[in-house]
C-alpha positions as CSV (number, residue, x, y, z in Angstrom):
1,X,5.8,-6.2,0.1
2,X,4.9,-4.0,-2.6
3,X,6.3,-0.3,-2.7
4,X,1.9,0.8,-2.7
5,X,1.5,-1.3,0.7
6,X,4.9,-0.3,2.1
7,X,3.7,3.4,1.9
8,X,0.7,2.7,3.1
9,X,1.8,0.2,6.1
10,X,4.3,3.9,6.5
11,X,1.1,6.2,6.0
12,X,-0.9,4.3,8.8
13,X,1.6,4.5,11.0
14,X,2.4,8.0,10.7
15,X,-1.2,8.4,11.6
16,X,-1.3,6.1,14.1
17,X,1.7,7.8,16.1
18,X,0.2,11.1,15.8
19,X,-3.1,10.1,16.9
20,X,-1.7,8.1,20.0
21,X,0.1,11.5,21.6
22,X,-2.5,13.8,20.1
23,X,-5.2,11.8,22.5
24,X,-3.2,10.8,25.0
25,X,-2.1,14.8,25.8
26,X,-5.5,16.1,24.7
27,X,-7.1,15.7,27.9
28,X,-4.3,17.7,30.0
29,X,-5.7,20.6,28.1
30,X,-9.5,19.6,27.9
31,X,-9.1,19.7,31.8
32,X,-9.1,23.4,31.8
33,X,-12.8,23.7,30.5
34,X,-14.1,20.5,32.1
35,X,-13.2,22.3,35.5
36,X,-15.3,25.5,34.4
37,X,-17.9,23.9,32.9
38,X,-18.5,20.7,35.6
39,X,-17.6,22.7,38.6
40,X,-15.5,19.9,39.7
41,X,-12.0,20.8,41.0
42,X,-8.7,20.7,38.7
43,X,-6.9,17.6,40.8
44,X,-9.9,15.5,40.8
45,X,-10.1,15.7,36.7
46,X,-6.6,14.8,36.7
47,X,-7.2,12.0,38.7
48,X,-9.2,10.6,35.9
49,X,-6.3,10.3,33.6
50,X,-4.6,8.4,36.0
51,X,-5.3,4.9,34.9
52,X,-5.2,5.9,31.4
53,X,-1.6,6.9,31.7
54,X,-0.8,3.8,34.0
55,X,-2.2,1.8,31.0
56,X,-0.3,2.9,28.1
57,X,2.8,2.1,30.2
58,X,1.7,-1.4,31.6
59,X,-0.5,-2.6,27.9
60,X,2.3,-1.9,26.0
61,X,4.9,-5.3,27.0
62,X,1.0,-7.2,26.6
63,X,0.6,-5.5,22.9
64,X,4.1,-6.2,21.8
65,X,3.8,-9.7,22.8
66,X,0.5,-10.5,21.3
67,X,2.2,-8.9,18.3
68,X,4.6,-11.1,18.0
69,X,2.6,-14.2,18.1
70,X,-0.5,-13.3,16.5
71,X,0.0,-9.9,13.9
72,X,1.1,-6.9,13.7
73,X,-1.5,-5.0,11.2
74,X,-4.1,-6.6,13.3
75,X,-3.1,-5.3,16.5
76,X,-2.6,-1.8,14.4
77,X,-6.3,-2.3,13.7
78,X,-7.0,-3.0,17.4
79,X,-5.0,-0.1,18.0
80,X,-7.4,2.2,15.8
81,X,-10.5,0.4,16.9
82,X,-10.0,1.1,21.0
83,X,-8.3,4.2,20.6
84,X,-11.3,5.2,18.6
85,X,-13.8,3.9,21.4
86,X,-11.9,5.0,24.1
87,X,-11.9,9.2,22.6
88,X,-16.0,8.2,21.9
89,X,-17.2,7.5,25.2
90,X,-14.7,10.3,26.9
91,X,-16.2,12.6,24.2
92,X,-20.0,11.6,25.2
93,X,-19.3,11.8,28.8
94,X,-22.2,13.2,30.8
95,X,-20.1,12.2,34.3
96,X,-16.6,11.5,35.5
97,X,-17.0,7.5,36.0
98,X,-18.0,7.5,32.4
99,X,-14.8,10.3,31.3
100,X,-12.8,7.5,33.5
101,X,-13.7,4.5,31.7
102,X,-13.3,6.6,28.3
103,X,-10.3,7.6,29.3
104,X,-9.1,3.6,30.3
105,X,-10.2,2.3,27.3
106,X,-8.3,5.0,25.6
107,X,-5.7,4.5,27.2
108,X,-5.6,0.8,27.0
109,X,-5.7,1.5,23.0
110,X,-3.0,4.0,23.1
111,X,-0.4,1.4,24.6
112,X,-0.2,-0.7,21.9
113,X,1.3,1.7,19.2
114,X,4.8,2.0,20.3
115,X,5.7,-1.4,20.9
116,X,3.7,-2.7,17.5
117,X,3.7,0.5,15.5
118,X,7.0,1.6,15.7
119,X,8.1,-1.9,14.5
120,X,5.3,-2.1,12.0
């Protein structure tokens, strides 16, 4: 590996770990507003999260194992990709079973950066 793609593998994955807890903590806060501005109660936007959080924890062994046997810079792409996705549809949300599935696929991104990013 040459030192220009070393910094850059280092570079992307700088980025990559920021943007995985800067979206996955976002919404804690984001809550605040949606409750004002749906008129939908405080627990019940939590409760959207929900499987987003259970999927960072439970796509994360699936990520590191597809990492291993197929690649790690294209499961960092992946990473990007559905992360990306994911904060699209949460951020175009009109309704919370659209928010949810944002939210799940954002999720679902976000659990493959530790396990392949870290080791990137």
């Amino acid at each position: 590996m040459s030192a220009l793609s070393a910094r850059l593998s280092v570079g992307f994955s700088w980025i990559g770990h920021t943007l995985m807890h800067i979206v996955s903590a976002l919404y804690l806060t984001l809550v605040l507003a949606l409750e004002k501005d749906w008129q939908i109660p405080y627990d019940q936007l939590i409760r959207l999260w929900t499987l987003g959080a259970l999927l960072i924890g439970l796509g994360a062994p699936l990520a590191g194992w597809l990492a291993d046997r197929w690649s790690n810079a294209k499961m960092m792409a992946v990473f990007f990709v559905l992360t990306g996705i994911g904060a699209i549809i949460a951020s175009q949300a009109g309704d919370t079973e659209s928010l949810w599935i944002g939210l799940a696929v954002l999720g679902l991104g976000a659990s493959i950066y530790h396990p392949v990013g870290m080791a990137w």
